[in-house]
Backbone as JSON, one array per atom type, in Angstrom:
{
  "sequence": "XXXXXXXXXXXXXXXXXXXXXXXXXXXXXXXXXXXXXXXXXXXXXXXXXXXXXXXXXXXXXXXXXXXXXXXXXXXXXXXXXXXXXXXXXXXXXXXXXXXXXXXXXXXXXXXXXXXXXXXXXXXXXXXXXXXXXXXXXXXXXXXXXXXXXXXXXXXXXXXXXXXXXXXXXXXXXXXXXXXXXXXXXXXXXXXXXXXXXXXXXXXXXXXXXXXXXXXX",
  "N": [[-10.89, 18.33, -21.56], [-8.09, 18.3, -22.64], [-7.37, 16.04, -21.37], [-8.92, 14.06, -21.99], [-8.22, 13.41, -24.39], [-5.38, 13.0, -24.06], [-5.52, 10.61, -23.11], [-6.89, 8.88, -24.68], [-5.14, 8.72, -26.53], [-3.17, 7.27, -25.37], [-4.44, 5.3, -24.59], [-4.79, 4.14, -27.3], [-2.42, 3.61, -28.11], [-1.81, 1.31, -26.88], [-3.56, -0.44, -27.89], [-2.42, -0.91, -30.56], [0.07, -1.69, -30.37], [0.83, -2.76, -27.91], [-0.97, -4.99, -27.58], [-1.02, -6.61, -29.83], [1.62, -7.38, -29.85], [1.45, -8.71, -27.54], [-0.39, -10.99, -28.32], [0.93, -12.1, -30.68], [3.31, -12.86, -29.45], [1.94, -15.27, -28.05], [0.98, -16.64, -30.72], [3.61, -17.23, -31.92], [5.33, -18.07, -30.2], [3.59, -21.17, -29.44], [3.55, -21.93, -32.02], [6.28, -22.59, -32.36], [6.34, -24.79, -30.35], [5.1, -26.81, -31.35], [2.45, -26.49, -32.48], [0.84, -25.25, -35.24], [-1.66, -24.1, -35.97], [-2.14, -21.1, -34.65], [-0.78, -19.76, -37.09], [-1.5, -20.66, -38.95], [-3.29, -18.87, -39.6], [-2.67, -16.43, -39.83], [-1.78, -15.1, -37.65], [1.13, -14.92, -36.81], [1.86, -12.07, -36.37], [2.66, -8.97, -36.53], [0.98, -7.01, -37.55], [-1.69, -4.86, -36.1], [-4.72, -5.36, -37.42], [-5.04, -7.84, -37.22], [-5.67, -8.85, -35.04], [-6.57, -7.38, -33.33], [-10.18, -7.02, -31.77], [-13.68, -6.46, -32.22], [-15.51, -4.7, -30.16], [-14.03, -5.34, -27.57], [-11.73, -3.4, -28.91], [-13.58, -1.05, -28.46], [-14.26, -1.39, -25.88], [-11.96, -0.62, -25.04], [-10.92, 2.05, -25.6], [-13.33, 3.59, -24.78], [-13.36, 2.87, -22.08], [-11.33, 2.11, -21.24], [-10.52, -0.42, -20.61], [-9.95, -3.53, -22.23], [-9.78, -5.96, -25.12], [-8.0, -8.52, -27.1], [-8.36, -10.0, -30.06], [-8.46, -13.6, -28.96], [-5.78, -16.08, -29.54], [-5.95, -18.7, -31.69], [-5.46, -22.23, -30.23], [-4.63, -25.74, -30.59], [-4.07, -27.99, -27.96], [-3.75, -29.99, -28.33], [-1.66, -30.79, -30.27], [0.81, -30.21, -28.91], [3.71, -31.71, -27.61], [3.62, -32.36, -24.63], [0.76, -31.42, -23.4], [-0.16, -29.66, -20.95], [2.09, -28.62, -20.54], [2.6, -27.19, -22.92], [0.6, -25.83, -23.19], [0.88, -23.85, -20.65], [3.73, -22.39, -21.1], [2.83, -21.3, -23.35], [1.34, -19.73, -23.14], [2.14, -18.0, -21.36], [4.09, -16.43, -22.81], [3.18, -14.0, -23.63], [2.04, -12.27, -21.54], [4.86, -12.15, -20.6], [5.89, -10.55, -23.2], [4.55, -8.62, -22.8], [5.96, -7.65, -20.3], [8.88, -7.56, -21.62], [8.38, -5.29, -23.55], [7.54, -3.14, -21.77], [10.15, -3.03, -19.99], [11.84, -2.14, -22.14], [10.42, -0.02, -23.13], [10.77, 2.03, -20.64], [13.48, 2.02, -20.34], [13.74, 3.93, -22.72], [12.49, 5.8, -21.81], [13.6, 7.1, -19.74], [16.34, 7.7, -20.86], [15.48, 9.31, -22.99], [14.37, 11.52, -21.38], [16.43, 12.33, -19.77], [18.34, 13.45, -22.27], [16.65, 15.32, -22.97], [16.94, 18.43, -22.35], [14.98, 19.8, -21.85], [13.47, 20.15, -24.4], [11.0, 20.26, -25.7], [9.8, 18.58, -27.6], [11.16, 16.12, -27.38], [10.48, 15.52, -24.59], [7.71, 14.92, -24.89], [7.87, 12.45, -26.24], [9.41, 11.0, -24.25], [7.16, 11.21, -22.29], [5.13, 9.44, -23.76], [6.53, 6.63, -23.82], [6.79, 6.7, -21.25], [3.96, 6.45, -20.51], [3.45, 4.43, -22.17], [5.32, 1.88, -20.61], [3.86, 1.71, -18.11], [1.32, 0.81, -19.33], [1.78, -1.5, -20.81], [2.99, -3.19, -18.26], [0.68, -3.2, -16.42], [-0.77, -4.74, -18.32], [0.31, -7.08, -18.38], [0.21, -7.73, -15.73], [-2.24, -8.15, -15.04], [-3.07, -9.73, -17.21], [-1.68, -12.27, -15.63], [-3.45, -12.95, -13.77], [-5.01, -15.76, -12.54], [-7.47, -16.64, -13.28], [-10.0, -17.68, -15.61], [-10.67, -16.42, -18.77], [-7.98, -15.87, -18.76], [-4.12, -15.75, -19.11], [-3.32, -16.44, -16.91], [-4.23, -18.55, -15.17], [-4.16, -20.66, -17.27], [-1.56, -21.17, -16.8], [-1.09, -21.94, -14.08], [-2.88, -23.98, -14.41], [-0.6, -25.75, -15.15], [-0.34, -26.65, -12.08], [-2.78, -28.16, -11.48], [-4.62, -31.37, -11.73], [-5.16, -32.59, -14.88], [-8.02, -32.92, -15.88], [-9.43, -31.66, -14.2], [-9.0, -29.02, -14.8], [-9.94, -29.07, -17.78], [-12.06, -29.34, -17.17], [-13.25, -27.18, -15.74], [-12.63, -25.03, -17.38], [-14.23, -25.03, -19.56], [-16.38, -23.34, -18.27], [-15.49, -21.1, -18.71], [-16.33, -18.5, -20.16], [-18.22, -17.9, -18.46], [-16.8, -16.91, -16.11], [-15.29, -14.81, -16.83], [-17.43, -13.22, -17.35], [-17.77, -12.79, -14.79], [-15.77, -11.71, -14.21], [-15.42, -9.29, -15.85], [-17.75, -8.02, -14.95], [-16.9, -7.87, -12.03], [-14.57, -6.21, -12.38], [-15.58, -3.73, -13.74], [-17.03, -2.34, -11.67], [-15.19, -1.67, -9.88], [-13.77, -3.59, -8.08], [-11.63, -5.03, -8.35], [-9.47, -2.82, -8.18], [-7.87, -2.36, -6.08], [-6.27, -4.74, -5.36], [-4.73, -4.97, -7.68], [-3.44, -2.43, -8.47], [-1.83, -2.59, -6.73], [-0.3, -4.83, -7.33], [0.61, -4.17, -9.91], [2.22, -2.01, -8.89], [4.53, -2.68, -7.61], [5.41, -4.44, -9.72], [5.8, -2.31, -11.63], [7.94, -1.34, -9.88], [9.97, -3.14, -10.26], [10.71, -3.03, -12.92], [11.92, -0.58, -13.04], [13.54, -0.54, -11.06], [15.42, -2.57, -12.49], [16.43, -1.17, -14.4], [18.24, 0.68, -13.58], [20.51, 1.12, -14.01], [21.15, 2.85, -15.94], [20.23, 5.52, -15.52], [22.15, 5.72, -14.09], [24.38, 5.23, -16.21], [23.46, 7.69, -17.28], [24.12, 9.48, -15.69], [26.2, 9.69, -14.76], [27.54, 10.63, -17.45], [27.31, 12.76, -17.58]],
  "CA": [[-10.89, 17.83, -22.94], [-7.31, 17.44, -23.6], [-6.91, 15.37, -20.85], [-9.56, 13.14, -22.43], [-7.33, 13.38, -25.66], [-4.71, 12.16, -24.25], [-5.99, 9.19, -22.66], [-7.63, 8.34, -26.27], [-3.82, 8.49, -27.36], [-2.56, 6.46, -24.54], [-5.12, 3.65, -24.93], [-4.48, 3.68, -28.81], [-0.93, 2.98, -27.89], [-1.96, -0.56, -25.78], [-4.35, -0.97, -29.21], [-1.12, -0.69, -31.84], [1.74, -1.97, -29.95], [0.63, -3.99, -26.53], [-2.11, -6.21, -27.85], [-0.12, -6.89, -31.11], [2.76, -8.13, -29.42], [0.8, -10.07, -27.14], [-0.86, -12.01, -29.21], [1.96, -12.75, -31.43], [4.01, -13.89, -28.88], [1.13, -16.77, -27.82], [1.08, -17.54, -31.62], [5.13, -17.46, -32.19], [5.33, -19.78, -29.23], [2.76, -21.87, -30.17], [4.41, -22.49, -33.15], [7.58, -23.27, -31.79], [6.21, -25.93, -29.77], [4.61, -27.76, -32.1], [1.52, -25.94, -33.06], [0.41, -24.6, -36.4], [-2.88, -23.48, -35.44], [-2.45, -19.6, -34.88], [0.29, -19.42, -37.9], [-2.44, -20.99, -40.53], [-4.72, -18.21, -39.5], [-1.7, -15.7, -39.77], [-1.22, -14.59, -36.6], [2.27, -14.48, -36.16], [2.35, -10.77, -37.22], [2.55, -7.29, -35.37], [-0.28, -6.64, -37.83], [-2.96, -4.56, -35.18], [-5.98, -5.45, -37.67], [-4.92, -9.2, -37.4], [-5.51, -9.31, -33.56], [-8.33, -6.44, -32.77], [-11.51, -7.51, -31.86], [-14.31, -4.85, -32.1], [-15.83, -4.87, -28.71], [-12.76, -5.34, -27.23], [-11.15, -2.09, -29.13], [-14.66, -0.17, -27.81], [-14.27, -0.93, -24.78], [-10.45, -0.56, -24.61], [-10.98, 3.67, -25.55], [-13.68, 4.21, -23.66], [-13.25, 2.68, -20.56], [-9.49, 1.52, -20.1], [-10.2, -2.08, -20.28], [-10.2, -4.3, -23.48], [-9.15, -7.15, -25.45], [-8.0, -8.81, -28.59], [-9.13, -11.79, -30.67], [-7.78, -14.49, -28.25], [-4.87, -16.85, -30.3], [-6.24, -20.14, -31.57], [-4.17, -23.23, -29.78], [-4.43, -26.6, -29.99], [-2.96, -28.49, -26.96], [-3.72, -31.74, -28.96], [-0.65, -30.74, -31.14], [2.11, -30.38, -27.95], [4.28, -33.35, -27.07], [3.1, -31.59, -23.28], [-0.4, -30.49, -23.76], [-0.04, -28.89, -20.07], [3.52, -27.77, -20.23], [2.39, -26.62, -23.84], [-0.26, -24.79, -22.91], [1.76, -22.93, -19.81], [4.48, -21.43, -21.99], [2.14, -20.26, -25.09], [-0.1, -18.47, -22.78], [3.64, -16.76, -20.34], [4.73, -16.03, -23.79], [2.2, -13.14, -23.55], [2.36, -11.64, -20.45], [6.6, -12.18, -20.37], [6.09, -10.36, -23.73], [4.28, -6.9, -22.01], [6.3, -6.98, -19.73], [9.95, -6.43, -21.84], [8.06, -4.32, -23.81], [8.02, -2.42, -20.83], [11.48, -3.03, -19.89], [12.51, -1.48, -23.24], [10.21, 1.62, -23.02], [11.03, 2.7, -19.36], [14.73, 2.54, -20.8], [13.72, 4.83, -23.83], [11.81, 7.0, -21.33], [14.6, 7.46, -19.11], [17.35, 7.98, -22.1], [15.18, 10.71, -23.63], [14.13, 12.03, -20.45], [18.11, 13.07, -19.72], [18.75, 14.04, -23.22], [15.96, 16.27, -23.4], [17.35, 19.41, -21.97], [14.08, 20.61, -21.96], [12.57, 20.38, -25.88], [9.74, 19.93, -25.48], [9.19, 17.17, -28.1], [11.41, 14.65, -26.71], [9.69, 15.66, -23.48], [6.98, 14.52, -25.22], [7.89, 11.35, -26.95], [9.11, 10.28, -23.0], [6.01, 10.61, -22.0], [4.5, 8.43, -24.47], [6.96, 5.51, -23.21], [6.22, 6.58, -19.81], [2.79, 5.84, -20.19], [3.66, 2.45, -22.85], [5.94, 1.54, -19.46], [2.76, 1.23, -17.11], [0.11, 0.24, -20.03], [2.06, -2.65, -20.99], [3.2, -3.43, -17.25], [-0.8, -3.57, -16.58], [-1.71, -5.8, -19.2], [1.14, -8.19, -17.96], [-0.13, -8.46, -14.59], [-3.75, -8.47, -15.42], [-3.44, -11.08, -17.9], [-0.98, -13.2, -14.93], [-4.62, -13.4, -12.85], [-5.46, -17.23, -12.65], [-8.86, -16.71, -13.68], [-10.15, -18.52, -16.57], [-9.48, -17.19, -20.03], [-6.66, -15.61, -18.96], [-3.41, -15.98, -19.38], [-2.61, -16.88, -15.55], [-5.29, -19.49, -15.37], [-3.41, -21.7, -18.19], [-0.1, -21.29, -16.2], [-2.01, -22.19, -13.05], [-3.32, -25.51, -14.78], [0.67, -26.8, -14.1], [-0.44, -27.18, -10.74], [-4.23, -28.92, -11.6], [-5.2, -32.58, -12.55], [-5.69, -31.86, -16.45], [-8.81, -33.66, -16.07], [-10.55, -30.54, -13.72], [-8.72, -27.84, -15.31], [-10.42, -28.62, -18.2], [-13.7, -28.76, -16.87], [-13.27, -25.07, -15.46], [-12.03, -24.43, -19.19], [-15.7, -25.06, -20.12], [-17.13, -22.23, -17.56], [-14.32, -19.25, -18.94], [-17.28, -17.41, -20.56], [-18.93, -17.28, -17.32], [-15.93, -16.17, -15.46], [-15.34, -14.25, -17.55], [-18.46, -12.18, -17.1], [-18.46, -12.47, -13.55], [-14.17, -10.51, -13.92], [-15.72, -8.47, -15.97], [-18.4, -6.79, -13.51], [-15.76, -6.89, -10.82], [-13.4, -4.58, -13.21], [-16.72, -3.08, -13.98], [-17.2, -2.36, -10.31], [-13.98, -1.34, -9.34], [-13.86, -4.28, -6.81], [-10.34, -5.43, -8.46], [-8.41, -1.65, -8.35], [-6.62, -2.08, -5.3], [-5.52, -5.53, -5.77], [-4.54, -4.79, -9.29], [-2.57, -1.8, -8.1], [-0.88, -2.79, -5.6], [0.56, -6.09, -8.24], [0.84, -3.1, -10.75], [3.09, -1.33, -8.94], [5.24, -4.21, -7.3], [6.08, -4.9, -10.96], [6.85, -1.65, -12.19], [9.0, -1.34, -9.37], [10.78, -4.01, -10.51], [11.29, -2.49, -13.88], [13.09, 0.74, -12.49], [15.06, -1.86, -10.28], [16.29, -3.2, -13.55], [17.0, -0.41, -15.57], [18.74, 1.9, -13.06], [21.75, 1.54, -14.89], [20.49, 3.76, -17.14], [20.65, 6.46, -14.65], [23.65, 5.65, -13.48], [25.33, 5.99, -16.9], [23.53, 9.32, -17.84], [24.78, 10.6, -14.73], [28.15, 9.61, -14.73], [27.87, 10.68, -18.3], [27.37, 14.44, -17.5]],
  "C": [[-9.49, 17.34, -23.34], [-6.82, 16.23, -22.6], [-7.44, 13.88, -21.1], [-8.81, 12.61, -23.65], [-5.93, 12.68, -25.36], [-4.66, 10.8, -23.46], [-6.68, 8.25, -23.7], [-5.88, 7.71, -26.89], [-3.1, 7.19, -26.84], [-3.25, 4.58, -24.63], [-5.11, 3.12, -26.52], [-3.26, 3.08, -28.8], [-1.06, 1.37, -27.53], [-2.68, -1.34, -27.08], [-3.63, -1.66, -30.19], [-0.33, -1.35, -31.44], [1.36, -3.32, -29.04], [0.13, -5.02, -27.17], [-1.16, -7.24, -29.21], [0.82, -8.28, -30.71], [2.61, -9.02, -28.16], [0.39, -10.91, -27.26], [0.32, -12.67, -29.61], [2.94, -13.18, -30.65], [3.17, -15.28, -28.31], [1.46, -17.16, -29.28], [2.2, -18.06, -32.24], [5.6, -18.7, -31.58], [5.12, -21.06, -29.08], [3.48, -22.86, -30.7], [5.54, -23.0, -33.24], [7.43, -24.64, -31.1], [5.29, -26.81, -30.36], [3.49, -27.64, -33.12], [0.99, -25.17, -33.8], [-0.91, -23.9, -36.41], [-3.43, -22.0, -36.0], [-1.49, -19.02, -36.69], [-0.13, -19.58, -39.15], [-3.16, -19.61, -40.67], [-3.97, -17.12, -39.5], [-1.72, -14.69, -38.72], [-0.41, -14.64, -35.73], [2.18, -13.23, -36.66], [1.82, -9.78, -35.98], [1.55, -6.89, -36.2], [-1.82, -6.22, -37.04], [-4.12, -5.52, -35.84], [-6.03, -7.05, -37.84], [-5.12, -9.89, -36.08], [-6.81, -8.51, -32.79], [-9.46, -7.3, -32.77], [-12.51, -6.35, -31.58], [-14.79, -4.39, -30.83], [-15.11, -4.46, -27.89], [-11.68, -3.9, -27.11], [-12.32, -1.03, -28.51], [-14.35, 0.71, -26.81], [-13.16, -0.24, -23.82], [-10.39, 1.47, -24.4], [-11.98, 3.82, -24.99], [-13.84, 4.36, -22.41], [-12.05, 2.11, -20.26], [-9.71, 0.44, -20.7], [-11.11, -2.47, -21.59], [-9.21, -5.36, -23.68], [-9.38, -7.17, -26.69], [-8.53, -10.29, -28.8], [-8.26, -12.78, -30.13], [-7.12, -15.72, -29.25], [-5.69, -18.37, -30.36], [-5.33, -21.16, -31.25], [-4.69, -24.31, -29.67], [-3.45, -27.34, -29.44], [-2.81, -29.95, -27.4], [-2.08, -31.83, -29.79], [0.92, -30.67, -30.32], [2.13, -31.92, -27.44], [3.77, -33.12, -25.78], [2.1, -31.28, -23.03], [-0.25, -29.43, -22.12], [1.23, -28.3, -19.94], [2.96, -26.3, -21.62], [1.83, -25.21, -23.76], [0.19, -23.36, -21.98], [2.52, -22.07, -20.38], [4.12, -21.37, -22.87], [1.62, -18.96, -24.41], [1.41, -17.35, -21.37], [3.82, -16.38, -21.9], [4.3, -14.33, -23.89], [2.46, -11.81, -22.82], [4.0, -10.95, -20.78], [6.55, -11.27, -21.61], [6.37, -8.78, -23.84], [5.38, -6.71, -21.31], [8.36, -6.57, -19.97], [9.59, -5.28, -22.68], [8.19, -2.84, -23.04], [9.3, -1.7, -20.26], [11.64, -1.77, -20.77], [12.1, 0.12, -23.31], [10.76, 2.54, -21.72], [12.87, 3.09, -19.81], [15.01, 3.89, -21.43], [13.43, 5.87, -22.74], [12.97, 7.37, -20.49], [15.5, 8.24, -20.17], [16.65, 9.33, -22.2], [14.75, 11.71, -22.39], [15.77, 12.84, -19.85], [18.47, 13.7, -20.34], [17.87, 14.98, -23.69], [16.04, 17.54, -23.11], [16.5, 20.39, -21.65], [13.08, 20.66, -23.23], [11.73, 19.64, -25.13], [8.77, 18.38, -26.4], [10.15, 15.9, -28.07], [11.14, 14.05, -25.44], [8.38, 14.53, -23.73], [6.8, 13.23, -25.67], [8.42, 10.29, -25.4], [8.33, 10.01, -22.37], [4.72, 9.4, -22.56], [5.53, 7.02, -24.0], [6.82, 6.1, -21.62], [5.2, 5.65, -19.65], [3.12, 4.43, -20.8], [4.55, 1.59, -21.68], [4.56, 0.64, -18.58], [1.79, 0.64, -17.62], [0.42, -1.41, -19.92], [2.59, -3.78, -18.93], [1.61, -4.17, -16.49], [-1.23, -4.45, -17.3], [-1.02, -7.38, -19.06], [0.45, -9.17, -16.55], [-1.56, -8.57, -14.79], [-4.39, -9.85, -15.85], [-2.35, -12.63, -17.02], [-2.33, -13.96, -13.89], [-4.99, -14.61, -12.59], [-6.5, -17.26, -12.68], [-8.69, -17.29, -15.1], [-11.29, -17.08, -17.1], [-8.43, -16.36, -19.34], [-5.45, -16.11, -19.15], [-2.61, -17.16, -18.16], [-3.28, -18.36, -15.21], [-4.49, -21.07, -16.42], [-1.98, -21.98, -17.73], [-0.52, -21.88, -14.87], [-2.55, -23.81, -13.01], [-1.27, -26.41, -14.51], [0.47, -27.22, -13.22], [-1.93, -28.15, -10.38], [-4.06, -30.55, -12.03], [-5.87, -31.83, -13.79], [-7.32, -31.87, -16.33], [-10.16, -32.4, -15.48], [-10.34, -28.95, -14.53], [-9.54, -27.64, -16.6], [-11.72, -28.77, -18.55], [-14.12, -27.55, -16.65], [-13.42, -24.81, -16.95], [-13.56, -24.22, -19.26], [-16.66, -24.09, -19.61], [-16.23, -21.02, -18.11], [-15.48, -18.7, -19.34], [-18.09, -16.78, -19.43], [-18.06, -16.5, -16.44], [-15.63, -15.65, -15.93], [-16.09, -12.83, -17.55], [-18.79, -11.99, -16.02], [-16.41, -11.64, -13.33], [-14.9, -9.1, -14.61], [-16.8, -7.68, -15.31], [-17.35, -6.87, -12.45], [-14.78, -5.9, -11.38], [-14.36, -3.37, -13.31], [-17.14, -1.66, -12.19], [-16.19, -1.85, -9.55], [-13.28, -2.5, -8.02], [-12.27, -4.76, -7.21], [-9.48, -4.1, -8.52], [-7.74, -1.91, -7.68], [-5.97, -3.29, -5.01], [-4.4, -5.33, -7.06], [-3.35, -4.08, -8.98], [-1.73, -1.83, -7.33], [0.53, -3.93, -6.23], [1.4, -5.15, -8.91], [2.45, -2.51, -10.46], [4.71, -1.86, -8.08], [6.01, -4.45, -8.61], [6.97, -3.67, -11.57], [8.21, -1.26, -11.48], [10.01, -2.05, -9.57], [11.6, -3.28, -11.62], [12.0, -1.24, -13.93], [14.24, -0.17, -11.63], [16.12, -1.58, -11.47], [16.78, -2.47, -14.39], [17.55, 1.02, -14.88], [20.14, 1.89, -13.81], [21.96, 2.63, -16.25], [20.81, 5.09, -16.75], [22.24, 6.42, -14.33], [24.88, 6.12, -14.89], [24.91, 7.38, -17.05], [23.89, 10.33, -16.71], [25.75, 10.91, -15.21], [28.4, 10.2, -16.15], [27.79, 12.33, -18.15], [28.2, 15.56, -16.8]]
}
């Protein structure tokens, strides 16, 4: 039971924070490059209840895997429509994954300075886990499947002209990612990206270690 409890906590975290700041970096971006779109419909904001989708949040607590109300974009509005499109939809991803960055820092930091209390013990483990949630939702959403994120970064390398014929099947692919997640048939791909990345993010933030050594 509490182990169920705190996996309720952990996926509320990716609910509040991840999704949020995923979104709003596609619609910040967006907006930077030309497109008013998501910014009419006010979703530049860390506002959760401005990005949730119900389904989505369902399925996110009871089974791991969910999603938010996907950013409205038109590519009619970039001087680029394919460059456009590429960096709205990295904006995303690149967004999880300093999120990441930043928590694995925190978790480290308080992880040194905790001497033991137990509730900064505690508050490391909550960026522990926001470390790997957001790390996950980076590489997940890098997949080149169609809607994702990777898929629109992926079209750089397409004739516009087929890419967005695919575009027109995402609902079906869509439902044929979701039974393979369903299925477990993507875990050990997934994990193997997963942890490739977070390795990266201890790479990058060993300095961290290094001062709270040297600092003791």
């Amino acid at each position: 039971m509490q182990d169920r409890i705190i996996e309720l906590v952990m996926h509320s975290i990716v609910l509040l924070t991840a999704f949020p700041v995923h979104e709003c970096a596609h619609a910040l971006s967006a907006y930077w490059l030309g497109d008013d779109t998501a910014k009419n419909q006010g979703r530049i904001s860390l506002n959760p209840m401005r990005h949730l989708d119900m389904f989505g949040t369902i399925f996110m607590l009871l089974a791991g895997f969910g999603w938010a109300k996907p950013v409205p974009i038109n590519p009619n509005n970039f001087k680029n429509r394919k460059v456009g499109m590429a960096v709205s939809s990295l904006a995303g991803p690149l967004s999880n994954l300093i999120l990441s960055y930043i928590s694995i820092i925190l978790c480290k930091t308080l992880t040194y300075y905790s001497g033991g209390n137990s509730y900064l013990d505690a508050l490391a483990d909550v960026f522990w886990y926001s470390t790997i949630l957001n790390v996950g939702l980076a590489v997940f959403n890098l997949l080149p499947v169609p809607p994702l994120d990777g898929s629109r970064i992926f079209n750089l390398v397409l004739p516009e002209k087929i890419y967005f014929k695919i575009m027109k099947y995402e609902n079906v692919v869509f439902g044929i990612l979701f039974l393979a997640i369903w299925m477990r048939f993507l875990d050990k791909p997934l994990l193997f990206l997963q942890q490739k990345a977070f390795n990266l993010m201890n790479q990058l933030s060993l300095w961290v270690d290094f001062l709270m050594i040297r600092g003791r």
